[in-house]
Structures are given as C-alpha cells and as structure tokens.
PDB file with SEQRES, HELIX, SHEET and CRYST1 records, atoms N, CA, C and O in Angstrom:
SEQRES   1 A   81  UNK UNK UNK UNK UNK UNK UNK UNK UNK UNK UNK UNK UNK          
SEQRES   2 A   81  UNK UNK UNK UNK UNK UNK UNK UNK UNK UNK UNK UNK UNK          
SEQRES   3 A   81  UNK UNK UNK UNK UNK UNK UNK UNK UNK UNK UNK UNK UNK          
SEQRES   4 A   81  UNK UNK UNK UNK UNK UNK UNK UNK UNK UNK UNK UNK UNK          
SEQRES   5 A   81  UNK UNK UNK UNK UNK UNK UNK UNK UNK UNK UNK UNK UNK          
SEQRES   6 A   81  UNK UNK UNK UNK UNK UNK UNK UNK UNK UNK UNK UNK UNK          
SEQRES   7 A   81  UNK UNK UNK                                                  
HELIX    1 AA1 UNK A   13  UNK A   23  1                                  11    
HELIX    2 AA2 UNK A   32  UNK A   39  1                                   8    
HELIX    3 AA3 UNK A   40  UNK A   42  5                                   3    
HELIX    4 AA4 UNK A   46  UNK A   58  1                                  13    
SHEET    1 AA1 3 UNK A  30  UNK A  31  0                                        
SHEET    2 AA1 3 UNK A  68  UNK A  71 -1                                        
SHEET    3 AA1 3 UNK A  62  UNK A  65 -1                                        
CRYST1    1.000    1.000    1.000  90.00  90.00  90.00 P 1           1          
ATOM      1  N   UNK A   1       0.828  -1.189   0.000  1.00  0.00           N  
ATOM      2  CA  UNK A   1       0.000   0.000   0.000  1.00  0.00           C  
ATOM      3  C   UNK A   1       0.871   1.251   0.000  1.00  0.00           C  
ATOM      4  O   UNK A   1       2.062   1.114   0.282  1.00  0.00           O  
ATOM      5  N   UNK A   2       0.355   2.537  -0.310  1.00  0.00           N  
ATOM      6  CA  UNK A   2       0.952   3.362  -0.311  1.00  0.00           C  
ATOM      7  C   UNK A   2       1.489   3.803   1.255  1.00  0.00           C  
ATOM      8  O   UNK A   2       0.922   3.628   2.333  1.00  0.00           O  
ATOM      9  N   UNK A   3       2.770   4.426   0.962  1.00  0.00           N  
ATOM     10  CA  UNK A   3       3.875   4.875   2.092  1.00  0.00           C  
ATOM     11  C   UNK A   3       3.288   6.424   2.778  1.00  0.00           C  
ATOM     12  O   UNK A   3       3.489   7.504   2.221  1.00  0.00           O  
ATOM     13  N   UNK A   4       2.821   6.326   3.588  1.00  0.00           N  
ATOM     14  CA  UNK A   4       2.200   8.080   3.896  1.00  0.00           C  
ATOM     15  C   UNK A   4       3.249   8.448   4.672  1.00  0.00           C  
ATOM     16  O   UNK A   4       2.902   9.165   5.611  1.00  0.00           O  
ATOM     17  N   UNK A   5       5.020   8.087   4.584  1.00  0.00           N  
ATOM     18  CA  UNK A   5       5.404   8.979   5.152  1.00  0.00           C  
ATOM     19  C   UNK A   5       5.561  10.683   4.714  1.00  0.00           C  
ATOM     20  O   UNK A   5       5.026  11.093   3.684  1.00  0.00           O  
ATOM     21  N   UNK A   6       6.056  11.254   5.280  1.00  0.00           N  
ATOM     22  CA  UNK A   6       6.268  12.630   5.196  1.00  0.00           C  
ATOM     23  C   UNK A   6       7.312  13.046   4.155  1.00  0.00           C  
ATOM     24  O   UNK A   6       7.216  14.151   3.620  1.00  0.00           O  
ATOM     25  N   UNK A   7       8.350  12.165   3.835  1.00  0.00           N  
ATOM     26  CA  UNK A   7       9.201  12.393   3.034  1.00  0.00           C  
ATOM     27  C   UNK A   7       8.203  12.460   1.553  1.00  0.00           C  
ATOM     28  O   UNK A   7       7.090  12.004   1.293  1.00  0.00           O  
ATOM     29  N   UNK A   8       9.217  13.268   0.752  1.00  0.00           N  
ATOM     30  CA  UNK A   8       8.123  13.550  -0.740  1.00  0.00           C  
ATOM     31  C   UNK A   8       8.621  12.823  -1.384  1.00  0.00           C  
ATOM     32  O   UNK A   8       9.724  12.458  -0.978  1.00  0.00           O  
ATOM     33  N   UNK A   9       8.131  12.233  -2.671  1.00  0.00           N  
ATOM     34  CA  UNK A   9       8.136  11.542  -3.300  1.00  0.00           C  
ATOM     35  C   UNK A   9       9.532  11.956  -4.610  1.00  0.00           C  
ATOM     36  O   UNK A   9       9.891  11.111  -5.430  1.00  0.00           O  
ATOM     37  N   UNK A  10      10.069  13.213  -4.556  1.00  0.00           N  
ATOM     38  CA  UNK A  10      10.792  13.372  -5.934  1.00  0.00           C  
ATOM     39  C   UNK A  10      10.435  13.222  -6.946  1.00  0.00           C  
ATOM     40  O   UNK A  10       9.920  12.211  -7.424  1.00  0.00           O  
ATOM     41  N   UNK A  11      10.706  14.435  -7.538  1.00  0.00           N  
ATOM     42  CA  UNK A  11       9.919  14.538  -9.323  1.00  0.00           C  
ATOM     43  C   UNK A  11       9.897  14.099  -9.983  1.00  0.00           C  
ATOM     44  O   UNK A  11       8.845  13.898 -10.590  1.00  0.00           O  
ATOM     45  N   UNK A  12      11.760  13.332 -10.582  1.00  0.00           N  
ATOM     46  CA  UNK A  12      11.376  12.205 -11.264  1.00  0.00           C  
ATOM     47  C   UNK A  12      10.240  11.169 -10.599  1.00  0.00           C  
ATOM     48  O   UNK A  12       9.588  10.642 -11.501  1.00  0.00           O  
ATOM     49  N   UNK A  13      10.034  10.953  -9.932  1.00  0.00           N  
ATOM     50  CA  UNK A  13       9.237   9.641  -9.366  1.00  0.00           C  
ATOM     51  C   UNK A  13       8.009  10.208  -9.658  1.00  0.00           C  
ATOM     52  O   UNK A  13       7.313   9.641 -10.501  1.00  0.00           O  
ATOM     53  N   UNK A  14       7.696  10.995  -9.242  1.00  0.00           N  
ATOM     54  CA  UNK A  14       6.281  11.693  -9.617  1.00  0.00           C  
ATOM     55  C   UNK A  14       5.541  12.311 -11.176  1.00  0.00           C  
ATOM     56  O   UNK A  14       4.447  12.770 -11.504  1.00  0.00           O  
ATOM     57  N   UNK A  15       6.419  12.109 -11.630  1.00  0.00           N  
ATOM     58  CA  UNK A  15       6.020  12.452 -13.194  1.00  0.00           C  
ATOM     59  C   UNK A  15       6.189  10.772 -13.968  1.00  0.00           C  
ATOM     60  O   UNK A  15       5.441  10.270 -14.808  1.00  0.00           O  
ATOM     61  N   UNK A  16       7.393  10.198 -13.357  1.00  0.00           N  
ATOM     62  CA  UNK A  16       7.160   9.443 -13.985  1.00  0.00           C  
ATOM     63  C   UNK A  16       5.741   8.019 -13.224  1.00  0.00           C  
ATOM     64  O   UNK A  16       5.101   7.065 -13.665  1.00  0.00           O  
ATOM     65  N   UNK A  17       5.855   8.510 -12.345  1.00  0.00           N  
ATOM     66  CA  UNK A  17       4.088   8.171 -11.764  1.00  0.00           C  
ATOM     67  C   UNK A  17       2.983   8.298 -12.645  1.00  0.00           C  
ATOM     68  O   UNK A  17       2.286   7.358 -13.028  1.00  0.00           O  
ATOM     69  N   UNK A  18       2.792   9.979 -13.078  1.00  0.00           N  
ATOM     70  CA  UNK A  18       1.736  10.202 -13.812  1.00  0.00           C  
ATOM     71  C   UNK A  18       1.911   9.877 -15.196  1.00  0.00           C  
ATOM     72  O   UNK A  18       1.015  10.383 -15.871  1.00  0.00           O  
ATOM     73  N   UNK A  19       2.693   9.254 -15.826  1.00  0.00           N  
ATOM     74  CA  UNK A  19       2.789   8.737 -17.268  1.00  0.00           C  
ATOM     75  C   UNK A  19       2.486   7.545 -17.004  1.00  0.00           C  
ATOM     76  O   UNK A  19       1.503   7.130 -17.619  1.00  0.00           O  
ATOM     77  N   UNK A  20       3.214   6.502 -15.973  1.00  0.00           N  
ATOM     78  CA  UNK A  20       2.538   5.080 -16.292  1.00  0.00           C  
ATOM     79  C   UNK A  20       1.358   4.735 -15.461  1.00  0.00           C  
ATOM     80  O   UNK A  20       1.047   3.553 -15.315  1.00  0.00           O  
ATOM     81  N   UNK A  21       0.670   5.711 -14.895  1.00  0.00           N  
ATOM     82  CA  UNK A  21      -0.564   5.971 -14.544  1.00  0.00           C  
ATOM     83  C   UNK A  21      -1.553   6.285 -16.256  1.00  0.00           C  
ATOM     84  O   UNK A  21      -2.573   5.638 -16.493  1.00  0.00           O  
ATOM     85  N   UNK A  22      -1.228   6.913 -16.844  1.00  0.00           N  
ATOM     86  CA  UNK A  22      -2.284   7.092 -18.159  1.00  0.00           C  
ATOM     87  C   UNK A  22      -1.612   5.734 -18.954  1.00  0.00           C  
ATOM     88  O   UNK A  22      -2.533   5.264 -19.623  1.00  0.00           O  
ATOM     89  N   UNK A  23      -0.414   4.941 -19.143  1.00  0.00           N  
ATOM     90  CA  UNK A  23      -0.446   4.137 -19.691  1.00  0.00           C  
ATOM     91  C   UNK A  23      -0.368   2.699 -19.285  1.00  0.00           C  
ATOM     92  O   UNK A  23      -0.192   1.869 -20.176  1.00  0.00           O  
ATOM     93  N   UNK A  24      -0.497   2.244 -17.832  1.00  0.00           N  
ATOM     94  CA  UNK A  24      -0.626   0.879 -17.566  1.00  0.00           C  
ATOM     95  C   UNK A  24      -2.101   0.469 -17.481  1.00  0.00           C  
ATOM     96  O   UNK A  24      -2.634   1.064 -16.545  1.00  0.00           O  
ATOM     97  N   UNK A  25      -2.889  -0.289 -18.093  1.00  0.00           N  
ATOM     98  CA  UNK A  25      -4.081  -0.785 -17.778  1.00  0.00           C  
ATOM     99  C   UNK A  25      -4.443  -1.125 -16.773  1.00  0.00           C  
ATOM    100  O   UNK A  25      -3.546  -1.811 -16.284  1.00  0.00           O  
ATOM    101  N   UNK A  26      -5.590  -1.032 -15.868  1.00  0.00           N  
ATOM    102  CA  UNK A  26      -5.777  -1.455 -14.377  1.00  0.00           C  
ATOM    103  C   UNK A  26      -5.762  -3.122 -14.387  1.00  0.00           C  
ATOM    104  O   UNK A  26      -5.310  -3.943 -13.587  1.00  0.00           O  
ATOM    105  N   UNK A  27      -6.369  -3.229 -15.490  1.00  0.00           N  
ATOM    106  CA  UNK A  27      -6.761  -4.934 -15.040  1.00  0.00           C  
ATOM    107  C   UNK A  27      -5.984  -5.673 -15.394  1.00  0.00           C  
ATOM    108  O   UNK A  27      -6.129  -6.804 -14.931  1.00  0.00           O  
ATOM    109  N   UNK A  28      -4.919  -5.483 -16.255  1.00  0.00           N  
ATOM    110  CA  UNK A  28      -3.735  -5.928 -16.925  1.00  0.00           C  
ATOM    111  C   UNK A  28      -2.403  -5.818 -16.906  1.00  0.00           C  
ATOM    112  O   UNK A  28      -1.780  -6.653 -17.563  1.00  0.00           O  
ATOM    113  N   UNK A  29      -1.614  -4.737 -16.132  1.00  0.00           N  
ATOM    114  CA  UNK A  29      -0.409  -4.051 -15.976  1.00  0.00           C  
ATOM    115  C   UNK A  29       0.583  -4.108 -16.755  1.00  0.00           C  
ATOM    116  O   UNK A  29       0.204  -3.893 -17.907  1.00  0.00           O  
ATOM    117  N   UNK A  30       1.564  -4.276 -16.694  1.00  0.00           N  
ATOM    118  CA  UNK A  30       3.171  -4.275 -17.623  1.00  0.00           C  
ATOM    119  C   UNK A  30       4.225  -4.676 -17.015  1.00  0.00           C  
ATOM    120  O   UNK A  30       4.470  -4.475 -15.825  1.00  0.00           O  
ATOM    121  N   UNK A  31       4.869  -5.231 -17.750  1.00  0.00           N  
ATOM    122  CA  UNK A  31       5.796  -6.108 -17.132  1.00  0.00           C  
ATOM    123  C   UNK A  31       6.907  -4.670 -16.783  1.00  0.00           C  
ATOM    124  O   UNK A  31       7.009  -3.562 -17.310  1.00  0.00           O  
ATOM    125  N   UNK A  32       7.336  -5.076 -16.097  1.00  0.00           N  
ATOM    126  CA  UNK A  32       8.875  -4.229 -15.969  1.00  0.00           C  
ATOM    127  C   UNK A  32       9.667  -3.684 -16.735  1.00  0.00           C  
ATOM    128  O   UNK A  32       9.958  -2.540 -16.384  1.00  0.00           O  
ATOM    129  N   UNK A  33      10.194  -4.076 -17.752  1.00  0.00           N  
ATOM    130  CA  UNK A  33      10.585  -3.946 -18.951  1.00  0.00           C  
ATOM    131  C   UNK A  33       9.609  -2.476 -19.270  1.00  0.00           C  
ATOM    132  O   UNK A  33       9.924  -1.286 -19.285  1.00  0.00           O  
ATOM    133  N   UNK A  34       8.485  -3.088 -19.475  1.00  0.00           N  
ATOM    134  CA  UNK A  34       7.654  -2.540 -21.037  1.00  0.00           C  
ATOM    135  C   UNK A  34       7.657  -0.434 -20.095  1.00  0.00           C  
ATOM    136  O   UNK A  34       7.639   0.681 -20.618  1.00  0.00           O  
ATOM    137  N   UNK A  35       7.693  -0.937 -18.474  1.00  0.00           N  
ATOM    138  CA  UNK A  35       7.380   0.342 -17.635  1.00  0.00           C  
ATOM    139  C   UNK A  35       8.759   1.286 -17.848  1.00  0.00           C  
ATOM    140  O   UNK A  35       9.097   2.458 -18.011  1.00  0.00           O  
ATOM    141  N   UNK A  36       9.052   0.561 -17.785  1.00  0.00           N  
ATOM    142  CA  UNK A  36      11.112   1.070 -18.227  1.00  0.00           C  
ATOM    143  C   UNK A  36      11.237   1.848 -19.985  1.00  0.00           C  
ATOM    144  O   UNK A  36      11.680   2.872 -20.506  1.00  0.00           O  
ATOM    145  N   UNK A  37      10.542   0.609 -20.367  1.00  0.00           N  
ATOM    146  CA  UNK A  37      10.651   1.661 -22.119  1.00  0.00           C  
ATOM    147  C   UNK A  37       9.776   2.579 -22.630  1.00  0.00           C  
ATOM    148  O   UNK A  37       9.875   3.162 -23.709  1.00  0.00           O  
ATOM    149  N   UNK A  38       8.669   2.711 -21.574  1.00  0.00           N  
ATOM    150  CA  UNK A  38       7.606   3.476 -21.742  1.00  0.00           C  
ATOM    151  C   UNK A  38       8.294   4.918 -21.403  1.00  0.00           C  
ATOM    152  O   UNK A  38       8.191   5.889 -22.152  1.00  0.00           O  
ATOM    153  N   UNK A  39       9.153   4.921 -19.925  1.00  0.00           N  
ATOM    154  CA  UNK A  39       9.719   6.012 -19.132  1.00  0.00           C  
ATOM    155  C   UNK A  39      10.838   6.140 -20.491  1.00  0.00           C  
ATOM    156  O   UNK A  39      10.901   7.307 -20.877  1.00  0.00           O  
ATOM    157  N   UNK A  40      11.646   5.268 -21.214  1.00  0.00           N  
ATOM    158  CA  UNK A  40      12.775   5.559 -21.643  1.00  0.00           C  
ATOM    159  C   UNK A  40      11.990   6.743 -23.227  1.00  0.00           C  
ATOM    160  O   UNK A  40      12.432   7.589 -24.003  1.00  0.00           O  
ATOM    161  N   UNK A  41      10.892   6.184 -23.000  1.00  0.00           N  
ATOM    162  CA  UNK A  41      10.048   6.921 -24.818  1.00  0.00           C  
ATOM    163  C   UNK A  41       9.687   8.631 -23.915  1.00  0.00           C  
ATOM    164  O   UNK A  41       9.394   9.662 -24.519  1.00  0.00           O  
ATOM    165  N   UNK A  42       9.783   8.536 -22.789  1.00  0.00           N  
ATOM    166  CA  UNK A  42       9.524  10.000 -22.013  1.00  0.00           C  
ATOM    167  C   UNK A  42      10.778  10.724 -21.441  1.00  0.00           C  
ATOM    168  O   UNK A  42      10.868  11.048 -20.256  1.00  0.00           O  
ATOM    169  N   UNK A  43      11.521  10.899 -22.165  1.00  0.00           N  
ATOM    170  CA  UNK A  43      13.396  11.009 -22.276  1.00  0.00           C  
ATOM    171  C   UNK A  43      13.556  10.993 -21.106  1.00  0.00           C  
ATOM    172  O   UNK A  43      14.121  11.878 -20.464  1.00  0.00           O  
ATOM    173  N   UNK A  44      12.927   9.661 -20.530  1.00  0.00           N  
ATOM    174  CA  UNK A  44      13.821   9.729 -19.176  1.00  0.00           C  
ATOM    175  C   UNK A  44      15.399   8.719 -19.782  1.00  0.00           C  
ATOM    176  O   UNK A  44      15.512   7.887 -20.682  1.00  0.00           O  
ATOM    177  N   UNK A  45      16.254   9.204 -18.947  1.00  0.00           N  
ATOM    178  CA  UNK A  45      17.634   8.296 -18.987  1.00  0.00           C  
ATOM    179  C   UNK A  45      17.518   7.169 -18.186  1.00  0.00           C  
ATOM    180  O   UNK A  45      16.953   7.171 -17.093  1.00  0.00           O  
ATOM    181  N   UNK A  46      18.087   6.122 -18.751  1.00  0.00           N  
ATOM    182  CA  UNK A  46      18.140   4.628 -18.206  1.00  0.00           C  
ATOM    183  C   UNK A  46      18.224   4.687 -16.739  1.00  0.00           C  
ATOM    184  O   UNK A  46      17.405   3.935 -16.212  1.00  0.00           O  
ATOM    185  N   UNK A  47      19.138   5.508 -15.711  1.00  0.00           N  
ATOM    186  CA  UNK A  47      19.249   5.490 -14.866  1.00  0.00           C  
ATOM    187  C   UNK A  47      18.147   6.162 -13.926  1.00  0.00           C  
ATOM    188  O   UNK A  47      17.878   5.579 -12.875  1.00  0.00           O  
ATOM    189  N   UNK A  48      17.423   7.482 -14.276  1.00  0.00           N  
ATOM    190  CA  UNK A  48      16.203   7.806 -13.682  1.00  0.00           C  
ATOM    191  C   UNK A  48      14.955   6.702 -14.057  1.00  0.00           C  
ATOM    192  O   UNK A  48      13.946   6.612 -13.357  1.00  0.00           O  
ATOM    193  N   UNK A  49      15.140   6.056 -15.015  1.00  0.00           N  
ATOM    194  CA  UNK A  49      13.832   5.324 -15.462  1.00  0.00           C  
ATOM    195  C   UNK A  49      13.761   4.194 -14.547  1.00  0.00           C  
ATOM    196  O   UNK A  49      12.670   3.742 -14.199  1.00  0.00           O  
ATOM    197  N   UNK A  50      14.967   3.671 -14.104  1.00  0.00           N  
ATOM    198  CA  UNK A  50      15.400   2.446 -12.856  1.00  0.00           C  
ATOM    199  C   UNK A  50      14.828   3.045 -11.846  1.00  0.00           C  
ATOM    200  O   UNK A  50      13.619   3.004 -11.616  1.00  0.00           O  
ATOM    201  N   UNK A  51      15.688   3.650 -11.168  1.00  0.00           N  
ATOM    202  CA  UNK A  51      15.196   4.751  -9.894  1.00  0.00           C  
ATOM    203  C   UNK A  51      14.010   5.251  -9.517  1.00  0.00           C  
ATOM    204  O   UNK A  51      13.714   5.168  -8.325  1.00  0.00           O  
ATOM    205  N   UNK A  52      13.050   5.899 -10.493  1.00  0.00           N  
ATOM    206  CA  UNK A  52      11.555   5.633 -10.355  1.00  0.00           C  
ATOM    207  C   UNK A  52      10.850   4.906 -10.678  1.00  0.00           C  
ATOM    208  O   UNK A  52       9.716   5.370 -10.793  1.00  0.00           O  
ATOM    209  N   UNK A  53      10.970   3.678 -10.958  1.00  0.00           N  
ATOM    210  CA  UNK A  53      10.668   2.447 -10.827  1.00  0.00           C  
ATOM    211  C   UNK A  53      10.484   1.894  -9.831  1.00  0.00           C  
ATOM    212  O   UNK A  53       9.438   1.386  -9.428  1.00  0.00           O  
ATOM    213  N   UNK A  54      11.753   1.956  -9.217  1.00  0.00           N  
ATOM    214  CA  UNK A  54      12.448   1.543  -7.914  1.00  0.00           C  
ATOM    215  C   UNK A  54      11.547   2.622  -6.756  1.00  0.00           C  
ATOM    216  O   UNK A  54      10.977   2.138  -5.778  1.00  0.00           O  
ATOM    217  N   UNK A  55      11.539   3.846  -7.000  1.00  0.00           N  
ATOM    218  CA  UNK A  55      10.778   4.540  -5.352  1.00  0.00           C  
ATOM    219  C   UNK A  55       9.347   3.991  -5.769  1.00  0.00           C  
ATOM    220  O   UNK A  55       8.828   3.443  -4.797  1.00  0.00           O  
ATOM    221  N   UNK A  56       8.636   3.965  -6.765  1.00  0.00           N  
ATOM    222  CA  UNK A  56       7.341   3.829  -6.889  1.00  0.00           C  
ATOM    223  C   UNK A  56       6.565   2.521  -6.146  1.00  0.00           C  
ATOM    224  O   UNK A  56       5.502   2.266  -5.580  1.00  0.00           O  
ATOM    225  N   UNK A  57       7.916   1.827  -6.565  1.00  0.00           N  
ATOM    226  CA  UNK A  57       7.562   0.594  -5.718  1.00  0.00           C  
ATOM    227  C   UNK A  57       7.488   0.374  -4.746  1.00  0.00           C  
ATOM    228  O   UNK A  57       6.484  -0.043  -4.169  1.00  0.00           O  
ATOM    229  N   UNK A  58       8.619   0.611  -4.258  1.00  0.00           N  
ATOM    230  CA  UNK A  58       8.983   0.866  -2.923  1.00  0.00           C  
ATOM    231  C   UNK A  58       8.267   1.731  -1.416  1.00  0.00           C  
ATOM    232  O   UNK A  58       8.397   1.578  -0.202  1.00  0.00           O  
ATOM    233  N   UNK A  59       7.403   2.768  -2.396  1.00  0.00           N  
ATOM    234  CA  UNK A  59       6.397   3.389  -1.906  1.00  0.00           C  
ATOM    235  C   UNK A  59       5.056   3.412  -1.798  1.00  0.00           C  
ATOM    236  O   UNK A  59       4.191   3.987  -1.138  1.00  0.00           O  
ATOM    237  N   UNK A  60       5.189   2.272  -3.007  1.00  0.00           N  
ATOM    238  CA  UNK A  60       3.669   1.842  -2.897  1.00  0.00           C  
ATOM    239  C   UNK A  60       2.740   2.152  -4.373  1.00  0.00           C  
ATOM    240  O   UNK A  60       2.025   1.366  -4.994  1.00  0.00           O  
ATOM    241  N   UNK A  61       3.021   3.456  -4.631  1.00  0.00           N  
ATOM    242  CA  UNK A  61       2.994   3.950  -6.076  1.00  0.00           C  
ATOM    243  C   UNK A  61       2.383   3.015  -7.160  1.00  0.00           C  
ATOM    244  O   UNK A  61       1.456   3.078  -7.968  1.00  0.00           O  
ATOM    245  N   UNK A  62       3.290   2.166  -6.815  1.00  0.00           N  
ATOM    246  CA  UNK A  62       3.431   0.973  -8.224  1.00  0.00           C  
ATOM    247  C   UNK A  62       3.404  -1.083  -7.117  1.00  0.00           C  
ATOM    248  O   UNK A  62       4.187  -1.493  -6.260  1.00  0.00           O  
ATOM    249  N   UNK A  63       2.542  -1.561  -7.549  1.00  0.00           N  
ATOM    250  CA  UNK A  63       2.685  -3.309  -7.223  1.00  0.00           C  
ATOM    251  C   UNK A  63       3.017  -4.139  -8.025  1.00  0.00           C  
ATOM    252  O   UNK A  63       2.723  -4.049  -9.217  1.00  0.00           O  
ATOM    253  N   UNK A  64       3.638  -5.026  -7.560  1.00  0.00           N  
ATOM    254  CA  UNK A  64       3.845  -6.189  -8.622  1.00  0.00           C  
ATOM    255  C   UNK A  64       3.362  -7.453  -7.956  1.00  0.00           C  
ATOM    256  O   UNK A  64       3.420  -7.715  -6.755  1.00  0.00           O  
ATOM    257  N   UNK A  65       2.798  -8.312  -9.087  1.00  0.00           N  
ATOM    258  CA  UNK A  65       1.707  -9.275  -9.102  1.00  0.00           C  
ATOM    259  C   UNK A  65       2.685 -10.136 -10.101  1.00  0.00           C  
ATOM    260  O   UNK A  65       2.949  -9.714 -11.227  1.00  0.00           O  
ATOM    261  N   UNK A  66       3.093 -11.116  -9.703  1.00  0.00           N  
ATOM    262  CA  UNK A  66       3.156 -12.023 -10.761  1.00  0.00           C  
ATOM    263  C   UNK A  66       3.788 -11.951 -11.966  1.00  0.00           C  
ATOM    264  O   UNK A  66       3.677 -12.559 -13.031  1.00  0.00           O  
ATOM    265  N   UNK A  67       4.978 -10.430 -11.258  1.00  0.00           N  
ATOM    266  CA  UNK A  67       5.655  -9.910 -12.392  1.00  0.00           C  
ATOM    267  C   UNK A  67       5.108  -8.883 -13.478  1.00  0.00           C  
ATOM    268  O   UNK A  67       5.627  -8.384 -14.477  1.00  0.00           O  
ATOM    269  N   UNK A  68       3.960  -8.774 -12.937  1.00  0.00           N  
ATOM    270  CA  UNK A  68       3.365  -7.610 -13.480  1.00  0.00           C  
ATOM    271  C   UNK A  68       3.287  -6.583 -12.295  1.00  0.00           C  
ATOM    272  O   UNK A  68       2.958  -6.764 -11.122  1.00  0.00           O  
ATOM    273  N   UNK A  69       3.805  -5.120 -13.147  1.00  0.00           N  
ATOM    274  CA  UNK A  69       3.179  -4.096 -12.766  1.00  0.00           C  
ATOM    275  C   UNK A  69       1.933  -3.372 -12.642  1.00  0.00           C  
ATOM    276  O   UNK A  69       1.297  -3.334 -13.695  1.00  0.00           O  
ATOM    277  N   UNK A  70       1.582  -2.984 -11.987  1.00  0.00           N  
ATOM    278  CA  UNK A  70      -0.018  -2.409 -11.638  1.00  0.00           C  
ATOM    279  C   UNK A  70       0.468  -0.767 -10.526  1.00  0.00           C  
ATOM    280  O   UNK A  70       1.364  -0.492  -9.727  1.00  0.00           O  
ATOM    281  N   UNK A  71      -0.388  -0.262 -10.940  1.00  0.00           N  
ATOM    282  CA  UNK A  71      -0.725   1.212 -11.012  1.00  0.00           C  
ATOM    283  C   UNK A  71      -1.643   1.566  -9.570  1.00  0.00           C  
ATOM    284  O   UNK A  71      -2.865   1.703  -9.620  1.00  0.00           O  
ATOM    285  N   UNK A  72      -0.804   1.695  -8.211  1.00  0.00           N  
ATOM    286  CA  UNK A  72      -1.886   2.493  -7.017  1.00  0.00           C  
ATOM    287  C   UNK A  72      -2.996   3.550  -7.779  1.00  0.00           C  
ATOM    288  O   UNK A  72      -2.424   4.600  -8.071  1.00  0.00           O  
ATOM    289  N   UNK A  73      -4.038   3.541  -8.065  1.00  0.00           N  
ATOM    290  CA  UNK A  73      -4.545   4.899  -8.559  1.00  0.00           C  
ATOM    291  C   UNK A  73      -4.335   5.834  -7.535  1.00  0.00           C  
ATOM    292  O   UNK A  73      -3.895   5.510  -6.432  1.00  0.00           O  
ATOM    293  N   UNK A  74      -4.644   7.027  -7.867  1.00  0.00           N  
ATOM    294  CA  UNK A  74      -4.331   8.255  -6.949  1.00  0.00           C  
ATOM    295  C   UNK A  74      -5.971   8.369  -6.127  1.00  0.00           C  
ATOM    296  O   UNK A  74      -6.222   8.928  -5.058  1.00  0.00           O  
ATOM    297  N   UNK A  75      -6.674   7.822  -6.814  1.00  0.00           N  
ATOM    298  CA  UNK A  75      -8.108   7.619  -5.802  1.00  0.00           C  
ATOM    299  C   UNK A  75      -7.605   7.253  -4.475  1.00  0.00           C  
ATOM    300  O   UNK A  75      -7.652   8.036  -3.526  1.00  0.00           O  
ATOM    301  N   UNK A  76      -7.111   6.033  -4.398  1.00  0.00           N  
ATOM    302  CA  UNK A  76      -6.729   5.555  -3.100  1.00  0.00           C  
ATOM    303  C   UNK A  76      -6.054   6.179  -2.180  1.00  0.00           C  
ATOM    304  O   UNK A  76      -5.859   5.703  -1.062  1.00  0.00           O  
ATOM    305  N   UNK A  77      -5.704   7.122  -2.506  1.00  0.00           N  
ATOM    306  CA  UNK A  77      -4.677   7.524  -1.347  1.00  0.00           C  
ATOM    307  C   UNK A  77      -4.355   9.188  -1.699  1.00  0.00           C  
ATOM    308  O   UNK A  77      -4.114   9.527  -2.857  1.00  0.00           O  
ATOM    309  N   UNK A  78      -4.378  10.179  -0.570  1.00  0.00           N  
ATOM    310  CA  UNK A  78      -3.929  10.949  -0.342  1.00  0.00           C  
ATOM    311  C   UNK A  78      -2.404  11.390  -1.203  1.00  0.00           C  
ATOM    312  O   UNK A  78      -1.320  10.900  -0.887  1.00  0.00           O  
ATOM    313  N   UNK A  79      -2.570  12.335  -2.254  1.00  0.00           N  
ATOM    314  CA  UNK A  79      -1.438  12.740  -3.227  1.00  0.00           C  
ATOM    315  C   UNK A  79      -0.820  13.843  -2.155  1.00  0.00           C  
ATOM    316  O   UNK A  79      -1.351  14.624  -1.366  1.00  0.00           O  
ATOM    317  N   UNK A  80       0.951  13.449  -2.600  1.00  0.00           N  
ATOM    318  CA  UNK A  80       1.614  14.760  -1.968  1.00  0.00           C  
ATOM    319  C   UNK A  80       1.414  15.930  -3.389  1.00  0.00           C  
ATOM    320  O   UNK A  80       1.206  15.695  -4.579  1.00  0.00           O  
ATOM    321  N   UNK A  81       1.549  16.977  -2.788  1.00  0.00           N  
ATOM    322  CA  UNK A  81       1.130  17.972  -3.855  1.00  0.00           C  
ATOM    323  C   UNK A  81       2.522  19.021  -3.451  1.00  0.00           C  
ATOM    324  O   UNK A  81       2.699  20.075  -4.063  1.00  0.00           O  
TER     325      UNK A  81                                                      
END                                                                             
C-alpha cells in the first residue's frame, strides 16, 4: 500500500508516476521492462527510469503481481502535492 510517510516523493518519481498511470491498464499491468521503455520513450535516462521504478515501488505507487506491474490509482490515497 501506499507509504504516507512525510518524506516527498521526488519529481522524477512523480512524473514518472503520472505517465505510467495514463499508460498501464488497471486490469492488466506491464511487465517491468515494457514500464522502463515506456519512461525511456519520455526522455527519461536509463538510470532515472530504474530509480523511479524503484521509489514507486517501494512506496507503494506501483505493485507487482506475478511480475506484473499495476498502477496504485491516486483515488486511493492521499497525493503529496
């Protein structure tokens, strides 16, 4: 579930939040990979595209199921702004 600590989330992480938020399907997600080349088609660099990968998860942001990625919606939970 999402992380409500106090620490913020960082921009890369947060933008790249709201892109694979409009492009992962709810009922279907994306493998790892496909979330990585999606961020890499949004000039993120290989190394930020890892890294917010990595906090999203880590924060809750983003789940993995079975090797699929899936998308916290922002319904659920309180956005830092």
């Amino acid at each position: 579930m999402y992380d409500r600590d106090e620490r913020p989330l960082g921009a890369v992480a947060e933008s790249a939040y709201e892109i694979l938020l409009e492009t992962i399907d709810p009922d279907d997600g994306i493998t790892r990979t496909d979330a990585h080349e999606r961020l890499l088609e949004a000039d993120y660099a290989e190394a930020d595209a890892d890294y917010a990968i990595d906090q999203l998860l880590s924060r809750g942001y983003l789940y993995d199921i079975d090797s699929q990625l899936f998308v916290t919606e922002h319904e659920d939970f309180e956005r830092i702004e």
